[in-house]
C-alpha angles and dihedrals in degrees: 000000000000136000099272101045080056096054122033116230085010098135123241117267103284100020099091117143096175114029118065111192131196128192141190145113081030101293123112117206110204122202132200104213108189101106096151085066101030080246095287096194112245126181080267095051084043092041089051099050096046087051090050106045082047087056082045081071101048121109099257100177107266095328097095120166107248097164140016143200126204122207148152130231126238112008104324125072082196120320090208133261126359096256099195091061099035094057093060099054121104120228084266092049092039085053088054088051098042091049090052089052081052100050095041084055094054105049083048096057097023084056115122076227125071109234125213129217114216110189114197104171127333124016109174129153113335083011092061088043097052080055100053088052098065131081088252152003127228114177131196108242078252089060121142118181134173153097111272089164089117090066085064096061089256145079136255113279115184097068094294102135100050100029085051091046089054096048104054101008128261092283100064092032082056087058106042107046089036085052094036090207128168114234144203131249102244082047096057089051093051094064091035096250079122117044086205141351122224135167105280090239073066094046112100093021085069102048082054103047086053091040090058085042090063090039099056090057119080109291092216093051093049085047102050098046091052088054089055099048099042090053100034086061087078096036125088114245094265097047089044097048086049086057104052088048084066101049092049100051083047093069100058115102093032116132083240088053092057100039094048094052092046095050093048094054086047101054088245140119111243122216123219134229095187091235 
């Protein structure tokens, strides 16, 4: 089945309007190319980025993703919903746009593959939701994140409300949806929604140089402790720990294993081959 029969209105392979992606060293950088709008998402916006992280997944002969890195283009990573559109759904229209938010999230954090945020201006609402789904979060020193949904007389409905709760703790998630406030990127670092803040000239080089760092370490390795993090969050510690035992035993025997550990007994950098 391809990407479009799963996802009804996602375009055919080729055919993106909205969605610009570059690949190489085993790293994908995926822009959001809707500036005249600050990339408000749509269900075509939406349609377009789950197409293409599915294609993300795909085999690609030797050239497997084995890191990622979101942004927007002009001065907006995404400034949130597209309004105009939004304003006119009914509860049942507003359910199917909510669901594709949802399912874009989770193929993003449930990806083999981190995937790095790189915020280059506003990311309100969806925006800051497309952020939270992903591994990490980098911010221009313009920055400005948050979910103002309140001031429209709704909720956040892309995950929001529980992905922001498990970033920065129910406290500050309390604060921040009921006030519905914009904030600034070194704010955002100071309560952990950000992992770092850089200018944004810095921006994207840095994301990158992080993204080929990942990809450089053994990708079963980088697979398989994703996996573990993102499910031992709703696990309690015995049951977690029991988790990660498993993984790790799972990757001995892999070719990466081998050649790591090899490598590492050797004084050499291994390289990986992700078998």
């Amino acid at each position: 089945m391809t990407a479009q029969e799963q996802q009804p209105g996602a375009p055919a392979r080729g055919t993106l309007q909205f969605v610009a992606v570059e690949r190489a060293d085993h790293v994908a950088t995926v822009t959001i190319q809707r500036p005249d709008k600050l990339n408000a998402l749509n269900p075509a916006v939406l349609g377009e980025l789950t197409a293409t992280f599915r294609d993300l997944l795909a085999p690609a002969d030797g050239n497997e993703v084995r890191a990622a890195v979101l942004t927007g283009a002009g001065k907006a990573f995404v400034a949130g919903a597209d309004i105009a559109e939004m304003a006119a759904m009914n509860s049942i229209a507003a359910k199917r746009f909510a669901d594709a938010g949802h399912r874009l999230a989770e193929l993003i954090e449930t990806a083999p593959f981190p995937v790095i945020a790189a915020v280059n201006g506003f990311a309100l609402g969806g925006g800051c939701e497309l952020a939270l789904a992903c591994d990490f979060i980098y911010a221009a020193e313009s920055a400005k994140l948050g979910q103002p949904e309140v001031n429209l007389g709704v909720i956040p409905g892309f995950g929001g409300t529980q992905r922001l709760l498990r970033r920065v703790g129910p406290g500050r998630a309390r604060e921040l949806v009921y006030s519905g406030d914009m904030i600034t990127a070194q704010q955002a670092f100071s309560i952990g929604l950000v992992n770092a803040v850089f200018p944004a000239t810095e921006l994207l080089a840095r994301a990158r140089e992080t993204a080929l760092k990942i990809a450089s370490r053994g990708p079963l390795a980088v697979a398989a402790a994703k996996r573990v993090l993102l499910r031992g969050e709703s696990l309690d510690l015995a049951a977690a720990n029991e988790l990660e035992a498993q993984a790790f035993a799972a990757l001995f025997g892999s070719e990466d294993q081998q050649l790591g550990m090899k490598a590492f007994l050797a004084k050499s950098q291994a390289t990986f081959t992700g078998k």
